[in-house]
mmCIF file of the protein (N, C-alpha, C, O) and its ligand, coordinates in Angstrom:
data_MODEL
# 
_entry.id   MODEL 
# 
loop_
_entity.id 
_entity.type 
_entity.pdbx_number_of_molecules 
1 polymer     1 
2 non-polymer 1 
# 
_entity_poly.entity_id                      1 
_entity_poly.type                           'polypeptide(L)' 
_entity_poly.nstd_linkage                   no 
_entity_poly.nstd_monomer                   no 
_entity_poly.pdbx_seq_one_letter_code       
;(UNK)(UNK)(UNK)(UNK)(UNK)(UNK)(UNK)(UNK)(UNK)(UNK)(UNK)(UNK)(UNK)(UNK)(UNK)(UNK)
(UNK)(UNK)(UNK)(UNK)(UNK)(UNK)(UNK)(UNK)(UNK)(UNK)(UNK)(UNK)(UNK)(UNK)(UNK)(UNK)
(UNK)(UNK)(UNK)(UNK)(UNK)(UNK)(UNK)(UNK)(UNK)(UNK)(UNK)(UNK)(UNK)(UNK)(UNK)(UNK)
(UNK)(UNK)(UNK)(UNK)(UNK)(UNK)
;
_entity_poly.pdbx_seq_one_letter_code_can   XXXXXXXXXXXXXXXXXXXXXXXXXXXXXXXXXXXXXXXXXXXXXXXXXXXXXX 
_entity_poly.pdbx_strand_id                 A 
# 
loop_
_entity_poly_seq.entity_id 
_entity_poly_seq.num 
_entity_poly_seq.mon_id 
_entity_poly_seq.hetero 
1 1  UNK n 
1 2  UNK n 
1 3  UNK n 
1 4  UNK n 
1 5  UNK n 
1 6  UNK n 
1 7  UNK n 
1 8  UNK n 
1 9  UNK n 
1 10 UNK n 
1 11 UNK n 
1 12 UNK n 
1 13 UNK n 
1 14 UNK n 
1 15 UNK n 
1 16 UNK n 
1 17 UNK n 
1 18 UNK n 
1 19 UNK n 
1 20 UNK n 
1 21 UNK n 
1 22 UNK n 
1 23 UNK n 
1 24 UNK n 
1 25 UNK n 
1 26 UNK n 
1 27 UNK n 
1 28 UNK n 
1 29 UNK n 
1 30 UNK n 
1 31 UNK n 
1 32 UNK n 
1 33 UNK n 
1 34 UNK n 
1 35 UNK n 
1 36 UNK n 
1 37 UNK n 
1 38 UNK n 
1 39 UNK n 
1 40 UNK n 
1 41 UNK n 
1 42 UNK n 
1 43 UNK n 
1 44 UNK n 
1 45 UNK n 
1 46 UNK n 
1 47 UNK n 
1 48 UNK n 
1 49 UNK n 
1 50 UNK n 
1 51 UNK n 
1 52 UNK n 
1 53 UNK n 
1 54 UNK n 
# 
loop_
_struct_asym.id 
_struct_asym.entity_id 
A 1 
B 2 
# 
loop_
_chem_comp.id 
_chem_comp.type 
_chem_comp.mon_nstd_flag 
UNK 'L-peptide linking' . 
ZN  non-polymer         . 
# 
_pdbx_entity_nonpoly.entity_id   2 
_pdbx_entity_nonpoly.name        ? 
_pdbx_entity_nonpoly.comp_id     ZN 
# 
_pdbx_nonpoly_scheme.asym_id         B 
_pdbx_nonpoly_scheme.entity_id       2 
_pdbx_nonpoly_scheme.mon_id          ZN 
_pdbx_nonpoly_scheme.ndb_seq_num     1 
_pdbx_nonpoly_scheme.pdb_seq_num     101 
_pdbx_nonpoly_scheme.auth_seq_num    101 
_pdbx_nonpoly_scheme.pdb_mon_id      ZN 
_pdbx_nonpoly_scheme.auth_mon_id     ZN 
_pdbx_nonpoly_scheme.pdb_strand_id   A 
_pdbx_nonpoly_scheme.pdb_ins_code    . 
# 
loop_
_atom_site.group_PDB 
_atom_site.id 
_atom_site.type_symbol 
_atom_site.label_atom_id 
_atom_site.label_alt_id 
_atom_site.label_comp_id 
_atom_site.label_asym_id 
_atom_site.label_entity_id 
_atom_site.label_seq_id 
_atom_site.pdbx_PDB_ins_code 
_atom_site.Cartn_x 
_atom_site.Cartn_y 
_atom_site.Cartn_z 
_atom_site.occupancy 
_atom_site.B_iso_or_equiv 
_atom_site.pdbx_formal_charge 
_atom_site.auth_seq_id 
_atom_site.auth_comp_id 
_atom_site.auth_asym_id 
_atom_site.auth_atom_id 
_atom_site.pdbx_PDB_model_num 
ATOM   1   N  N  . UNK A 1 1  ? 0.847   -1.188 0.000   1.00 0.00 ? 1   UNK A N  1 
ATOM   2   C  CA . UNK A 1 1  ? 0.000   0.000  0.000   1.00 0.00 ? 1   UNK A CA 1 
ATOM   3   C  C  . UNK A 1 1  ? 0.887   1.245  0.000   1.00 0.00 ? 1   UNK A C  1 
ATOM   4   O  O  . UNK A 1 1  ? 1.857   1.493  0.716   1.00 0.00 ? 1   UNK A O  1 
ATOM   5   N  N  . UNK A 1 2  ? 0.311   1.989  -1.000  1.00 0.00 ? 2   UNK A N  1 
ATOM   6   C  CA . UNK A 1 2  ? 1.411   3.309  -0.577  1.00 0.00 ? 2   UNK A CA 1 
ATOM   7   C  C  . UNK A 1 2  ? 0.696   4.360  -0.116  1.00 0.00 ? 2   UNK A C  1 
ATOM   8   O  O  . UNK A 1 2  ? -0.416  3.953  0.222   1.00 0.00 ? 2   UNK A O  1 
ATOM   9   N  N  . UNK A 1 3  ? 0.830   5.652  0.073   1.00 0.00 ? 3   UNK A N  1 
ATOM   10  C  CA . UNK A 1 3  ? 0.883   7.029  0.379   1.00 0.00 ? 3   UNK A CA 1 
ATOM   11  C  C  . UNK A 1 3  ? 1.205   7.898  -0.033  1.00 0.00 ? 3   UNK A C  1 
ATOM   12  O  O  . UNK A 1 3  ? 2.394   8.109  -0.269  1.00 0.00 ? 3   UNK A O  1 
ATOM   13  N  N  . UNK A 1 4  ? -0.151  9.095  -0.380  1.00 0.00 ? 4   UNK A N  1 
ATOM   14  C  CA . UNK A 1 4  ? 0.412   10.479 -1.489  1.00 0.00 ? 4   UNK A CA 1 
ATOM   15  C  C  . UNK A 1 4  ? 0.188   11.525 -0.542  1.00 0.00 ? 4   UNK A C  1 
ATOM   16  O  O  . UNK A 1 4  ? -0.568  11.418 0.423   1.00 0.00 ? 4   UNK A O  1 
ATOM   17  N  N  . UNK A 1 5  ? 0.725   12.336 -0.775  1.00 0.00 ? 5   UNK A N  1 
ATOM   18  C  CA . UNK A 1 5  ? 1.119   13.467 0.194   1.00 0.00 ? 5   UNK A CA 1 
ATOM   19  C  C  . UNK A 1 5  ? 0.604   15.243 -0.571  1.00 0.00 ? 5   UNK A C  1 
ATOM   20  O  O  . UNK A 1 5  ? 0.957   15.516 -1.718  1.00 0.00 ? 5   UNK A O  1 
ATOM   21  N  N  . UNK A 1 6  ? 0.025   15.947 0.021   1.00 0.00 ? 6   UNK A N  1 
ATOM   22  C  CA . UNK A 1 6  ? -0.540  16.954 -0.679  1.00 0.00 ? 6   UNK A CA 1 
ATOM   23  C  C  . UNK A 1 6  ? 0.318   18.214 -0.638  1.00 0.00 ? 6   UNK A C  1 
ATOM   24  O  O  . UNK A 1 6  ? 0.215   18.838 0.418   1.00 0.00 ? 6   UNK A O  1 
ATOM   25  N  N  . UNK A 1 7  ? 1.254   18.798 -1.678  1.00 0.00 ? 7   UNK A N  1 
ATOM   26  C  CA . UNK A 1 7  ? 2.416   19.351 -1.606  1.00 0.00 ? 7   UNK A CA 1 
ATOM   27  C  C  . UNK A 1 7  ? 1.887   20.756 -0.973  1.00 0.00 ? 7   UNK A C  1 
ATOM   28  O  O  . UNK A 1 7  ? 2.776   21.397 -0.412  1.00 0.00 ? 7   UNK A O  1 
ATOM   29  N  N  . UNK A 1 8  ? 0.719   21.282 -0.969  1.00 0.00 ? 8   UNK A N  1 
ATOM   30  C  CA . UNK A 1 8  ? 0.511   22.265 0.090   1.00 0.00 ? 8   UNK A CA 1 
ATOM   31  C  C  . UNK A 1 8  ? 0.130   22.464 1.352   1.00 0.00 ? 8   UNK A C  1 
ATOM   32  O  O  . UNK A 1 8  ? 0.112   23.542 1.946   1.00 0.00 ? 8   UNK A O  1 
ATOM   33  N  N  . UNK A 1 9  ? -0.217  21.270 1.810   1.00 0.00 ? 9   UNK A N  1 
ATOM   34  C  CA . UNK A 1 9  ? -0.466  21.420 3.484   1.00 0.00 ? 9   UNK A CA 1 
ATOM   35  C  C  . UNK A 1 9  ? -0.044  19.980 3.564   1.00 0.00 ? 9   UNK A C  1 
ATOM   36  O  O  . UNK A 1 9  ? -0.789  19.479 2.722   1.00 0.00 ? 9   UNK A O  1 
ATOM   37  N  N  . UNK A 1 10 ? 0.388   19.400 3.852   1.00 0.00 ? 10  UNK A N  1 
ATOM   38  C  CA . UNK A 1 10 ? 1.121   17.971 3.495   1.00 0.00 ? 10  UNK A CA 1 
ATOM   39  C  C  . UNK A 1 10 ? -0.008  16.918 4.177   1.00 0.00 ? 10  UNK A C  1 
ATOM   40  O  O  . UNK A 1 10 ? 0.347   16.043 4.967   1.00 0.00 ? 10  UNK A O  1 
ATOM   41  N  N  . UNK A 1 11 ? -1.062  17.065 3.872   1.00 0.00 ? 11  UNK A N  1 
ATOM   42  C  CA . UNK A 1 11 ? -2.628  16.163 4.318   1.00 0.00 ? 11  UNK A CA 1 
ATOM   43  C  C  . UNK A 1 11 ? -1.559  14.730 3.499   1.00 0.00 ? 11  UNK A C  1 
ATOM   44  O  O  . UNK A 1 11 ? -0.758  14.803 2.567   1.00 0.00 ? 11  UNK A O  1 
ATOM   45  N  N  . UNK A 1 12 ? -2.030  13.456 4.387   1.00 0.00 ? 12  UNK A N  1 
ATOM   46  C  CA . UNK A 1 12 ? -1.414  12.298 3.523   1.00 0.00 ? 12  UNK A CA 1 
ATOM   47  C  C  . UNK A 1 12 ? -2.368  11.429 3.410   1.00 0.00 ? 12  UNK A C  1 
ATOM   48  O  O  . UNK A 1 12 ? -2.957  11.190 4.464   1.00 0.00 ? 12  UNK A O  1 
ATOM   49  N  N  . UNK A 1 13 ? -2.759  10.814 2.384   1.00 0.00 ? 13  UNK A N  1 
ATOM   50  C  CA . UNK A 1 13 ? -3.610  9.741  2.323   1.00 0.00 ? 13  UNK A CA 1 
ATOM   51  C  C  . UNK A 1 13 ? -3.054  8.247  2.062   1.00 0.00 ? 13  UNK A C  1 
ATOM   52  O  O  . UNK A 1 13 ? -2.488  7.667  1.136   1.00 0.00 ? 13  UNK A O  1 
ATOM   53  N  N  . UNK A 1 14 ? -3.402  8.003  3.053   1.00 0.00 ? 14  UNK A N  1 
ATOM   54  C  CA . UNK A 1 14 ? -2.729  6.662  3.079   1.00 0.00 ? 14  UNK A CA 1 
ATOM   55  C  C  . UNK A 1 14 ? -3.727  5.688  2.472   1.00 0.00 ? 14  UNK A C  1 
ATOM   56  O  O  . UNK A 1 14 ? -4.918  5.756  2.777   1.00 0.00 ? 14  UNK A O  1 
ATOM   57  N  N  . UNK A 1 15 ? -3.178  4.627  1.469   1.00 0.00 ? 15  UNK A N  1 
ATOM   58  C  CA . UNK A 1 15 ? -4.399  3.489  0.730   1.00 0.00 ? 15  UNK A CA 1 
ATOM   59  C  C  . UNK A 1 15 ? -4.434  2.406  2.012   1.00 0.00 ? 15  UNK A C  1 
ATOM   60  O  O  . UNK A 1 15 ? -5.126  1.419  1.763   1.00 0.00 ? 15  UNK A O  1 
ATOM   61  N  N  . UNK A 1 16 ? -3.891  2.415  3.168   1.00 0.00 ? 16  UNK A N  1 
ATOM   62  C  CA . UNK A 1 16 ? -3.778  1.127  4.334   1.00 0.00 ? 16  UNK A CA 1 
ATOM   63  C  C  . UNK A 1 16 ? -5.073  1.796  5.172   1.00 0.00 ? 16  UNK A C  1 
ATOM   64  O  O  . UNK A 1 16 ? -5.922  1.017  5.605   1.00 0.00 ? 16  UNK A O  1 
ATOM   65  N  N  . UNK A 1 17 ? -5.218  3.176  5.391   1.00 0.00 ? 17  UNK A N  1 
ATOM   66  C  CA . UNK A 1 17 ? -6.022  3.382  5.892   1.00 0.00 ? 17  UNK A CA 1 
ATOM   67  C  C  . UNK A 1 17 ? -7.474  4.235  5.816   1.00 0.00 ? 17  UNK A C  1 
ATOM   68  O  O  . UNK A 1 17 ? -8.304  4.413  6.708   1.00 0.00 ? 17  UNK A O  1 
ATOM   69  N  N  . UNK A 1 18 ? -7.468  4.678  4.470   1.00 0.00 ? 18  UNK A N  1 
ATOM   70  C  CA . UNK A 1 18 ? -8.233  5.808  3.461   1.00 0.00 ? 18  UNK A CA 1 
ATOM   71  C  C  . UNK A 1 18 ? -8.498  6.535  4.258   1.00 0.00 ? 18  UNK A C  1 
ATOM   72  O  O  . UNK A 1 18 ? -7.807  6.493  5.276   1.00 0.00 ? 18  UNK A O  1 
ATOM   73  N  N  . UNK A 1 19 ? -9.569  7.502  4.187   1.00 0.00 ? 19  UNK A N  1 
ATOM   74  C  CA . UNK A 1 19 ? -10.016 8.464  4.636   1.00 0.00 ? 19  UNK A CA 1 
ATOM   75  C  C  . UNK A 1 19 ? -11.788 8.569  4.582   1.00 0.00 ? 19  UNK A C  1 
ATOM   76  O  O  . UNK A 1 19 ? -12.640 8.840  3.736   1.00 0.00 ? 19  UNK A O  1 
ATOM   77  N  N  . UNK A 1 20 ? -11.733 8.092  6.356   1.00 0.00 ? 20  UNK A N  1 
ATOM   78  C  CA . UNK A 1 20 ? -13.394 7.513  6.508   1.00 0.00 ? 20  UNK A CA 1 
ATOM   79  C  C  . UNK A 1 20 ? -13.821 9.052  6.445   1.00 0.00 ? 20  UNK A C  1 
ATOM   80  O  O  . UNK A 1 20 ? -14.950 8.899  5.978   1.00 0.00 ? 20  UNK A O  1 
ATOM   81  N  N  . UNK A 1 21 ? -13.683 10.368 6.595   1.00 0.00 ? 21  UNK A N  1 
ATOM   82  C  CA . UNK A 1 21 ? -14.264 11.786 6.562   1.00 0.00 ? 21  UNK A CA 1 
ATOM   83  C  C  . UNK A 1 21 ? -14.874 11.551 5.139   1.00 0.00 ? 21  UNK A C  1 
ATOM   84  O  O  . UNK A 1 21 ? -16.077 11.757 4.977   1.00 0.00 ? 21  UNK A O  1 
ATOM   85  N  N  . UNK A 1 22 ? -13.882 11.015 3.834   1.00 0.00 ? 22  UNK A N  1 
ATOM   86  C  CA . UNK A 1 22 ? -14.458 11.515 2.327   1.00 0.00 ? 22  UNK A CA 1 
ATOM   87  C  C  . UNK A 1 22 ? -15.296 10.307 1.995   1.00 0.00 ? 22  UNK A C  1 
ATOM   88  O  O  . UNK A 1 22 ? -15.818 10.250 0.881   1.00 0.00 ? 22  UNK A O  1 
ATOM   89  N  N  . UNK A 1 23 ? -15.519 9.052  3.124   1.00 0.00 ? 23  UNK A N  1 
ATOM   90  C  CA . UNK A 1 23 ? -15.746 8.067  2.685   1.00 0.00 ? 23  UNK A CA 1 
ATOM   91  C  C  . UNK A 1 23 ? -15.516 6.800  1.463   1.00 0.00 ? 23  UNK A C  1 
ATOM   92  O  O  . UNK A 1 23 ? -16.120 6.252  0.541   1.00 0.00 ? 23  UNK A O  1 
ATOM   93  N  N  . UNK A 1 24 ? -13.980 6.778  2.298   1.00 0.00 ? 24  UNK A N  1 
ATOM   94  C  CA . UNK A 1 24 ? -12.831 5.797  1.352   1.00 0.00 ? 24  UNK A CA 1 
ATOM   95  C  C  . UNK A 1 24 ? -12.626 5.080  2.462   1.00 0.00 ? 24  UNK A C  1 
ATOM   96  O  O  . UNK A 1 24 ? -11.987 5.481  3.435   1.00 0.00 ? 24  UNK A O  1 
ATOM   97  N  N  . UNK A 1 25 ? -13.297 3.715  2.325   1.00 0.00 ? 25  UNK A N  1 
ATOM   98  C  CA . UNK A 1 25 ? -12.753 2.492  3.385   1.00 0.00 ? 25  UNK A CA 1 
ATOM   99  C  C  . UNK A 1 25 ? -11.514 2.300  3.045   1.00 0.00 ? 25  UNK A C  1 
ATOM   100 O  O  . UNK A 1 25 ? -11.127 2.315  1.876   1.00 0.00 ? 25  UNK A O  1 
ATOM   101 N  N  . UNK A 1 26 ? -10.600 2.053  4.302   1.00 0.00 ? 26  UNK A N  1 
ATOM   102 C  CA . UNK A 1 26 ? -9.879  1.044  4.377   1.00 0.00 ? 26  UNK A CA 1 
ATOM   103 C  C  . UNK A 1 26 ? -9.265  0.376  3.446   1.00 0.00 ? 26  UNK A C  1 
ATOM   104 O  O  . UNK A 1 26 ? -9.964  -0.556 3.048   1.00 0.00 ? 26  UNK A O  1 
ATOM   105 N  N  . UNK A 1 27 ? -8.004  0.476  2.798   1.00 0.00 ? 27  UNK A N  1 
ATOM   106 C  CA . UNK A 1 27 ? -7.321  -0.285 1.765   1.00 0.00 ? 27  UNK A CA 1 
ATOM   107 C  C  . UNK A 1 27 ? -7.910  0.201  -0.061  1.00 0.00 ? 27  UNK A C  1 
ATOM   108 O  O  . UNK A 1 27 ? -7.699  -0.290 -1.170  1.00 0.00 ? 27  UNK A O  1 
ATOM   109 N  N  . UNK A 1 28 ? -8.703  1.385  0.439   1.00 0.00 ? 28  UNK A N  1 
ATOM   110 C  CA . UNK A 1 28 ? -9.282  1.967  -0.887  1.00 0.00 ? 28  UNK A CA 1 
ATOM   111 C  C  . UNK A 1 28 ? -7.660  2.804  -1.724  1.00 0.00 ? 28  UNK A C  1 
ATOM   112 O  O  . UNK A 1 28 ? -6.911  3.683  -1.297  1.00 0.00 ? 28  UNK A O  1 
ATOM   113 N  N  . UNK A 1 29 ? -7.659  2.019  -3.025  1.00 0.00 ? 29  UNK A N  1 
ATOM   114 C  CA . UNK A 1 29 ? -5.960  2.577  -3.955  1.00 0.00 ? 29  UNK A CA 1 
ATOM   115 C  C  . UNK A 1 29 ? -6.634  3.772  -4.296  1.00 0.00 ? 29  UNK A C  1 
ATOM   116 O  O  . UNK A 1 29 ? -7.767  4.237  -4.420  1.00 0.00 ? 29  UNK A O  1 
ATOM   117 N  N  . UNK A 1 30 ? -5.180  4.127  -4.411  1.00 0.00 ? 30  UNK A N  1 
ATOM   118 C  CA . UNK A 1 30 ? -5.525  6.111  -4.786  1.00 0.00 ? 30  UNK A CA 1 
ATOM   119 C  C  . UNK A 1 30 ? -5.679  6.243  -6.287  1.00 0.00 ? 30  UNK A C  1 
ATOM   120 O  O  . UNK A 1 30 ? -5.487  7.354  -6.781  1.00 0.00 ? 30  UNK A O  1 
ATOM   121 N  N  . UNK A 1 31 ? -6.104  4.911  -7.295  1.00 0.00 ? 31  UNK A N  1 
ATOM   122 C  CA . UNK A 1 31 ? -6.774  4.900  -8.659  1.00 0.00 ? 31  UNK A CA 1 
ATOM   123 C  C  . UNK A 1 31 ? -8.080  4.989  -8.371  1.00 0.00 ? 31  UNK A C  1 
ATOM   124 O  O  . UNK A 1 31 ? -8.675  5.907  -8.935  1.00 0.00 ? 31  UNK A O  1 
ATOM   125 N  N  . UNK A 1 32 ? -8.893  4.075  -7.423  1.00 0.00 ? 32  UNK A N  1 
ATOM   126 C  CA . UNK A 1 32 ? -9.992  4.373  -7.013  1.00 0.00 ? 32  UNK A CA 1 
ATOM   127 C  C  . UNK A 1 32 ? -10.208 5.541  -6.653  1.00 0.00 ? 32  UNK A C  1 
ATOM   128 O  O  . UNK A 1 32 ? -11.239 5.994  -7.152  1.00 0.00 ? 32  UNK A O  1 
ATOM   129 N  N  . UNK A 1 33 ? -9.754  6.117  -6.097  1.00 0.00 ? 33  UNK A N  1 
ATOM   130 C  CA . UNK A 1 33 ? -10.188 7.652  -5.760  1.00 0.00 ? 33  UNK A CA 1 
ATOM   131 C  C  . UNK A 1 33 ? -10.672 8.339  -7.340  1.00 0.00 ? 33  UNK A C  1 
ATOM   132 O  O  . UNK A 1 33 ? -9.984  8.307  -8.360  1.00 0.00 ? 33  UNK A O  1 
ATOM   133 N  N  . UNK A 1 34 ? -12.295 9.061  -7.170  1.00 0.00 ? 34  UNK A N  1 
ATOM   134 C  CA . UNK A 1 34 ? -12.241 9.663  -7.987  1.00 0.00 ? 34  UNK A CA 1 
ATOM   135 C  C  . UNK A 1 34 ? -11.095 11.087 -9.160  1.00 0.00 ? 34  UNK A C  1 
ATOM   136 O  O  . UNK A 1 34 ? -10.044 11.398 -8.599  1.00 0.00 ? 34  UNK A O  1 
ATOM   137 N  N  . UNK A 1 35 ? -11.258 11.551 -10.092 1.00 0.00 ? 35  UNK A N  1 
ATOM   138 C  CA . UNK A 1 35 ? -10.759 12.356 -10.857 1.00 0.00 ? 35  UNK A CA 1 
ATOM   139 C  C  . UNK A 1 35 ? -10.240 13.553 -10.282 1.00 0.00 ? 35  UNK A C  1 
ATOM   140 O  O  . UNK A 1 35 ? -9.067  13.924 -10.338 1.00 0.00 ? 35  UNK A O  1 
ATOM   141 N  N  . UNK A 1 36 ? -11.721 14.452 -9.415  1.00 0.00 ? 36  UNK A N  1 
ATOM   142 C  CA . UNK A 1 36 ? -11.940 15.369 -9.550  1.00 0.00 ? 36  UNK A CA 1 
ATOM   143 C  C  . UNK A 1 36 ? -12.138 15.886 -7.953  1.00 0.00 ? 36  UNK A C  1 
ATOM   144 O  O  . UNK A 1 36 ? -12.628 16.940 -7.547  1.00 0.00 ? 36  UNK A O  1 
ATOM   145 N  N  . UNK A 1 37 ? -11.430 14.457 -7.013  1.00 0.00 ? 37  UNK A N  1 
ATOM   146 C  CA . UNK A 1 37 ? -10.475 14.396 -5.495  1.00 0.00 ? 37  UNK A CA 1 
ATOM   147 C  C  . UNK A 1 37 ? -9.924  15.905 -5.668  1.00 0.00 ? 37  UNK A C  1 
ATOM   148 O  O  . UNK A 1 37 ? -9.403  16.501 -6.610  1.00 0.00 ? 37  UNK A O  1 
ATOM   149 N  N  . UNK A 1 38 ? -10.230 16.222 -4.487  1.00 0.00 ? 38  UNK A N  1 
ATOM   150 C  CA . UNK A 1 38 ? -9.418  17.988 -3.836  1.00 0.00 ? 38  UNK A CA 1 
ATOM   151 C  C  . UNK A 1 38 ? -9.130  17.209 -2.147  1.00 0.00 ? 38  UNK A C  1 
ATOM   152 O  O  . UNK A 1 38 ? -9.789  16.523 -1.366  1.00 0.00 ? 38  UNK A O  1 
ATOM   153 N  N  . UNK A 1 39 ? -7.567  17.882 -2.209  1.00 0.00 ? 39  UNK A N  1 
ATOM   154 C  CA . UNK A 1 39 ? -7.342  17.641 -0.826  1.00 0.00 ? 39  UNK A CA 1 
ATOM   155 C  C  . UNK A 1 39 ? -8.088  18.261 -0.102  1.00 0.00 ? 39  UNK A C  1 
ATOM   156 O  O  . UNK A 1 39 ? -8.327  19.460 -0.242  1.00 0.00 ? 39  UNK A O  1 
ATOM   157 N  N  . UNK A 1 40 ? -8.670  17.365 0.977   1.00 0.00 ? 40  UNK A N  1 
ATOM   158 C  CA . UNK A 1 40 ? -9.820  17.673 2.463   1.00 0.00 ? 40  UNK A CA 1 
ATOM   159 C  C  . UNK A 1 40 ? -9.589  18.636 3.170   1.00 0.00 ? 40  UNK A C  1 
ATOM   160 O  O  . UNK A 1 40 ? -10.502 19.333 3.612   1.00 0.00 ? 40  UNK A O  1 
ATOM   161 N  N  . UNK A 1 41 ? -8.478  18.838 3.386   1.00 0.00 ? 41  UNK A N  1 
ATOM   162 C  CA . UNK A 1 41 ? -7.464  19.333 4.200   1.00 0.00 ? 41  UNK A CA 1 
ATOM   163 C  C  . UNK A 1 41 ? -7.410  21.284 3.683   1.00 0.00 ? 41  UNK A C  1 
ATOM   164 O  O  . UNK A 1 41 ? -7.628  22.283 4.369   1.00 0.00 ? 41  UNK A O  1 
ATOM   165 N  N  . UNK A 1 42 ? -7.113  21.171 2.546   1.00 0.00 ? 42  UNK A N  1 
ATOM   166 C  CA . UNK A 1 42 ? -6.713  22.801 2.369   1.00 0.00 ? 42  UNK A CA 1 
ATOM   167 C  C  . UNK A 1 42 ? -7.785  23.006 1.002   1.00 0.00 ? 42  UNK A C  1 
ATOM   168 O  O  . UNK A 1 42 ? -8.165  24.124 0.653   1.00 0.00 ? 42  UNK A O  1 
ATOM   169 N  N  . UNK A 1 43 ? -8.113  21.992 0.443   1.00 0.00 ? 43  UNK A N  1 
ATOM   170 C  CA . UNK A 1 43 ? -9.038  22.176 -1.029  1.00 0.00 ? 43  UNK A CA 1 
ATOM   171 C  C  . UNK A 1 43 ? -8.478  22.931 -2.216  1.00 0.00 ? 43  UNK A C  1 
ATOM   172 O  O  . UNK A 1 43 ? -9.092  23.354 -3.196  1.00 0.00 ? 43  UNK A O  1 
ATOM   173 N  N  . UNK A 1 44 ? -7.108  23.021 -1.912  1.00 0.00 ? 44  UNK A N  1 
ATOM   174 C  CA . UNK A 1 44 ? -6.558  23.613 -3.197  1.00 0.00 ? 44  UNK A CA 1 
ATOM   175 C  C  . UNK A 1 44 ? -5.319  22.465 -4.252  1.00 0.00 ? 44  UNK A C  1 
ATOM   176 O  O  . UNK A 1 44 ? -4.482  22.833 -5.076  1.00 0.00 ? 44  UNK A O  1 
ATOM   177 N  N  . UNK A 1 45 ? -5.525  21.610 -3.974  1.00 0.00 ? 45  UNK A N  1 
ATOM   178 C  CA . UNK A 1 45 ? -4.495  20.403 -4.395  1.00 0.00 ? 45  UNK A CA 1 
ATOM   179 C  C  . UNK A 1 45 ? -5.523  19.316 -5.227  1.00 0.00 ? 45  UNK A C  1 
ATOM   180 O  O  . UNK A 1 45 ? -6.197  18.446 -4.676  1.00 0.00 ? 45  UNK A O  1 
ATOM   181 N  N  . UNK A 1 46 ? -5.477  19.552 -6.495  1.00 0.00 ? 46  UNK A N  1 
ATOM   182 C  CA . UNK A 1 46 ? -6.102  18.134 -7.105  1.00 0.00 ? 46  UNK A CA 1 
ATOM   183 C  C  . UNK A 1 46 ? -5.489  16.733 -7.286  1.00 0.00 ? 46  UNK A C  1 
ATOM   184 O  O  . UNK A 1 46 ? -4.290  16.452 -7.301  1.00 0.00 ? 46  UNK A O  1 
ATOM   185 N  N  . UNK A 1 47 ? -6.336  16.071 -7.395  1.00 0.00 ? 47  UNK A N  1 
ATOM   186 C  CA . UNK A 1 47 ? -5.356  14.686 -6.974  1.00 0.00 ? 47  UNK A CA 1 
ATOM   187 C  C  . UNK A 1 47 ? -3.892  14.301 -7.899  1.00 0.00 ? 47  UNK A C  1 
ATOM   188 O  O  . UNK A 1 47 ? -3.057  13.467 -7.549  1.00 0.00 ? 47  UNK A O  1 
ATOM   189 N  N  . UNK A 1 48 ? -3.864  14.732 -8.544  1.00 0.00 ? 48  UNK A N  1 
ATOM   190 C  CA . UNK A 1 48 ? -2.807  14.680 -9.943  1.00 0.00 ? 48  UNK A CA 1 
ATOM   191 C  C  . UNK A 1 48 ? -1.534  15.705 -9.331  1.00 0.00 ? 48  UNK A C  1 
ATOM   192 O  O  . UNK A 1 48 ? -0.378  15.719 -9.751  1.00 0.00 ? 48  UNK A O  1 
ATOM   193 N  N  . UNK A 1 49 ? -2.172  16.647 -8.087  1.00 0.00 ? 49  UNK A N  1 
ATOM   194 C  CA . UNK A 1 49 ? -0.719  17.230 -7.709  1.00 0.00 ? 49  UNK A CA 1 
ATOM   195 C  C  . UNK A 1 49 ? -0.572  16.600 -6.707  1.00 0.00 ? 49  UNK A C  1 
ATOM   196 O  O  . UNK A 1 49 ? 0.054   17.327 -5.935  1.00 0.00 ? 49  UNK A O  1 
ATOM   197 N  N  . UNK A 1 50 ? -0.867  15.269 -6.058  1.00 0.00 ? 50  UNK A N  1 
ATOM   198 C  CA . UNK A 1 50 ? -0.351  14.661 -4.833  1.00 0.00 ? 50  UNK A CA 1 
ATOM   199 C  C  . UNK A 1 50 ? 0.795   13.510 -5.382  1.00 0.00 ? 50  UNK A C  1 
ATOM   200 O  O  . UNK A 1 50 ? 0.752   12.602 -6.213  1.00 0.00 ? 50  UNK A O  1 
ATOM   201 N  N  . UNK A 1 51 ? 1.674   13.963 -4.608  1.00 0.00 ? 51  UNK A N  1 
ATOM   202 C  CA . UNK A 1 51 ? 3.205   12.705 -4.865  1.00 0.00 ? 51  UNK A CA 1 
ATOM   203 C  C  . UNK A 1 51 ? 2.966   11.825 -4.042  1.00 0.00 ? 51  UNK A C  1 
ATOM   204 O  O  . UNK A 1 51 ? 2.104   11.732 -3.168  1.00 0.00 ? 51  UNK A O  1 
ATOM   205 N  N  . UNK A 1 52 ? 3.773   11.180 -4.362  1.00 0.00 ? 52  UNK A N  1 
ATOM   206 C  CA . UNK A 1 52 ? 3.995   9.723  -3.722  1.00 0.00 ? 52  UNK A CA 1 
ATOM   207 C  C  . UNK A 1 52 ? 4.828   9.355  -2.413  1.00 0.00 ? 52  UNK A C  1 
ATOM   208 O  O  . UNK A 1 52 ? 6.022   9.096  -2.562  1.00 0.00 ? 52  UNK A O  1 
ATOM   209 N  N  . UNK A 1 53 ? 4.540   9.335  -1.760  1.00 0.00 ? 53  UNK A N  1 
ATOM   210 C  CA . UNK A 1 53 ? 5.477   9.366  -0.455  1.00 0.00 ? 53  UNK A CA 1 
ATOM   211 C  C  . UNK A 1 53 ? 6.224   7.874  -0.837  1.00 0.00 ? 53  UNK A C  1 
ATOM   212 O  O  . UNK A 1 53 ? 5.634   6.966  -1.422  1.00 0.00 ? 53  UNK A O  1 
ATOM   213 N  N  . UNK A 1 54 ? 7.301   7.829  -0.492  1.00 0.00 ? 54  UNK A N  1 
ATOM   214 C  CA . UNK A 1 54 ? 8.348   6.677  -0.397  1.00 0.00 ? 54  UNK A CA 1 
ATOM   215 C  C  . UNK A 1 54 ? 8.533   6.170  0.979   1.00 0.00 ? 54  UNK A C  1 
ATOM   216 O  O  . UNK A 1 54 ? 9.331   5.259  1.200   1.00 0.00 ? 54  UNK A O  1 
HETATM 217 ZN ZN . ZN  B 2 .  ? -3.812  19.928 1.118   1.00 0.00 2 101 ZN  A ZN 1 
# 
């Protein structure tokens, strides 16, 4: 499972643990995540600008 990281407020979404607020169970991949995903966190980061944490 990996982890993308939101290069302006560094919100991380982890696929081990999703994010029950946007309603992403548990082990939900960050392909599943819809298109048109805005980080929760600050709402200015579309999903295409979140990297990949290593
Ligand atoms: Zn953010």
């Amino acid at each position: 499972m990996s982890q993308y990281v939101c290069p302006e407020c560094g919100y991380r979404y982890d696929e081990a643990v999703g994010d029950a607020h946007m309603g992403f169970a548990a082990g939900t991949p960050w392909v599943d995540l819809p298109e048109d995903f805005v980080c929760p966190d600050c709402a200015i980061s579309y999903k295409e600008d979140f990297t990949l944490s290593k």
